[in-house]
N, C-alpha and C positions, 0 to 999 in steps of 0.2 A: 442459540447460535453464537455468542459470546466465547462459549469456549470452545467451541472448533476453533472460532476465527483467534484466539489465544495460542490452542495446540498447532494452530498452522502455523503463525506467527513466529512461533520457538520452533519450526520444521519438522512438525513432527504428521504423517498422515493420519486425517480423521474421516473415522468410518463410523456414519450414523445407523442403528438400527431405532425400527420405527412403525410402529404397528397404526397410524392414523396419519391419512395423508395431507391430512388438514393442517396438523400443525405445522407441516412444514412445505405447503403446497407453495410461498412465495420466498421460502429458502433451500431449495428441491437442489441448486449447483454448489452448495457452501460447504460441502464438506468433500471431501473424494472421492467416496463412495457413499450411495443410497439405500440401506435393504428394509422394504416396504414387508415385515416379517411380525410374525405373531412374538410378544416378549414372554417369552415364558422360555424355562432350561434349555427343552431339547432344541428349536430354533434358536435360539443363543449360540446352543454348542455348536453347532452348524455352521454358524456363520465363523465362528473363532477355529474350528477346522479350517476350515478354507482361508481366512484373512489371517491366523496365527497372530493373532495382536499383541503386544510387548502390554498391555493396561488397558483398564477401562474406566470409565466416569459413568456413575448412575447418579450423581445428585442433581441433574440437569432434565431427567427425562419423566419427571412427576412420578406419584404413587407405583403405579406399574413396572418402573424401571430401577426406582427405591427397593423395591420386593426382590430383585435378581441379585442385589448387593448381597446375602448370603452363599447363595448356588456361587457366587465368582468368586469368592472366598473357599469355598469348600475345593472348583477346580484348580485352585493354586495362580488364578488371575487377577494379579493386583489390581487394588482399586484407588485410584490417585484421587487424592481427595480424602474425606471422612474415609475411615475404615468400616467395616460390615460392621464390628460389634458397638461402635458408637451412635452407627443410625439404629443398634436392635438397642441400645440403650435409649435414645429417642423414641422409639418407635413404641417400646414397652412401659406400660405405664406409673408400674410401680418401679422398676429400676430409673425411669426418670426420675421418680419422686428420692430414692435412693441416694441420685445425681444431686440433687439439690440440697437433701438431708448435710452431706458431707462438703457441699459449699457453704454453708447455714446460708441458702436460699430461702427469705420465705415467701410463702407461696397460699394456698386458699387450701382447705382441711381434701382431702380425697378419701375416696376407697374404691377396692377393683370388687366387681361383682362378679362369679362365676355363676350363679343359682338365681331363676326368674325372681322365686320369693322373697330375696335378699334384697333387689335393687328399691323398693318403695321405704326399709327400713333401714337403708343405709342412708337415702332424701330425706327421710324423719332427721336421723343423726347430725346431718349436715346443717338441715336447714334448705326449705325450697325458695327462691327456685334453683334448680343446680344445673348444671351443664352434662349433657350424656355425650360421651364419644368412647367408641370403639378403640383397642389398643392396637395397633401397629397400624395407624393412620396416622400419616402427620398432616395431610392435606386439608383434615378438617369434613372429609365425609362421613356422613350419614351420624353427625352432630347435631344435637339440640336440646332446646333450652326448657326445661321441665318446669312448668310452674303447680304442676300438681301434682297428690300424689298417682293420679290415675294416670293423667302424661306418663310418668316413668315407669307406672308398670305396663302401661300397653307398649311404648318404646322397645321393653325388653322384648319382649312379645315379637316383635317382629324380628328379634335375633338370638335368639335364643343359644344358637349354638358359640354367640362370642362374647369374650369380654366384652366388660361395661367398667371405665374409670368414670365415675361420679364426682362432681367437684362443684362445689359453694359455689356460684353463677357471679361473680363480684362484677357489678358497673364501674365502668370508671367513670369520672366526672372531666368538666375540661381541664380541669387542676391536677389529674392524675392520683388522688387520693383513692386508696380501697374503698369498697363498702363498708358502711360502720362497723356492718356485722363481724367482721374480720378483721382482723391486727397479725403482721407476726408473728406476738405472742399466741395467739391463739387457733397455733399449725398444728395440725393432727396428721398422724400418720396414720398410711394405710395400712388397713385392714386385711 
């Protein structure tokens, strides 16, 4: 709601589209217009027929509103805020790792898995336990922490058809130090 009440503040009118009435069932007057619409392309387009909107903002409206930020690229509807190819550089897991490589971010070793058989011997390589999440999620669904290798091959198991970024499971402690097991120096690129 912050940024409606920002975009109205600078005069500008905001139009919520919104496929779940919960989230915004005690801010239903805050924006100018309400449309209670499935987010996916073709009701998108629908609605920007009709409303003709000068921009849009999807980094407000979680995962599902994240996912339109290309289609609103491809119709030629600016997105104020992060652009489309920065959240797909977010969003994708080896181009993140990419992102980092050329900050000299370091960060815990990865690899992306395409192939069931892969994910238990890329956990070998790492080191278990590792972290399994999906690529073009930034929300953190359907994420989890493998402490064996039978975890991550049944994991895979249940999705078979998507990427898998696999990544060294580092604790932090309350001091913020890494896991021993990892420094740094010893950042591996993906696979």
């Amino acid at each position: 709601m912050h940024c409606v009440w920002t975009l109205k503040k600078h005069g500008c009118e905001a139009i919520l589209v919104n496929n779940n009435p919960e989230t915004v069932s005690t801010d239903f007057d805050t924006g100018d217009r309400l449309y209670f619409d499935p987010l996916n392309p073709e009701s998108v387009d629908n609605i920007i027929a009709t409303e003709k909107p000068d921009a849009c903002v999807v980094q407000f409206g979680g995962q599902t509103a994240i996912k339109l930020a290309k289609h609103m690229d491809e119709i030629g509807l600016p997105i104020l805020g992060t652009p489309a190819d920065a959240i797909d550089e977010a969003e994708d897991r080896e181009r993140f790792d990419e992102l980092l490589e050329r900050c000299s971010i370091p960060r815990a070793p990865g690899r992306t898995v395409f192939q069931s058989g892969r994910g238990s011997g890329c956990a070998d390589e790492i080191g278990l336990p590792v972290l399994m999440r999906p690529s073009y999620v930034l929300g953190g669904q359907n994420m989890i922490v493998a402490y064996t290798r039978r975890t991550s091959s049944s994991t895979w198991a249940l999705s078979p058809s998507m990427w898998t970024w696999i990544t060294l499971c580092c604790w932090i402690s309350t001091s913020w130090a890494p896991s021993a097991r990892w420094t740094p120096s010893a950042t591996a690129k993906t696979t």
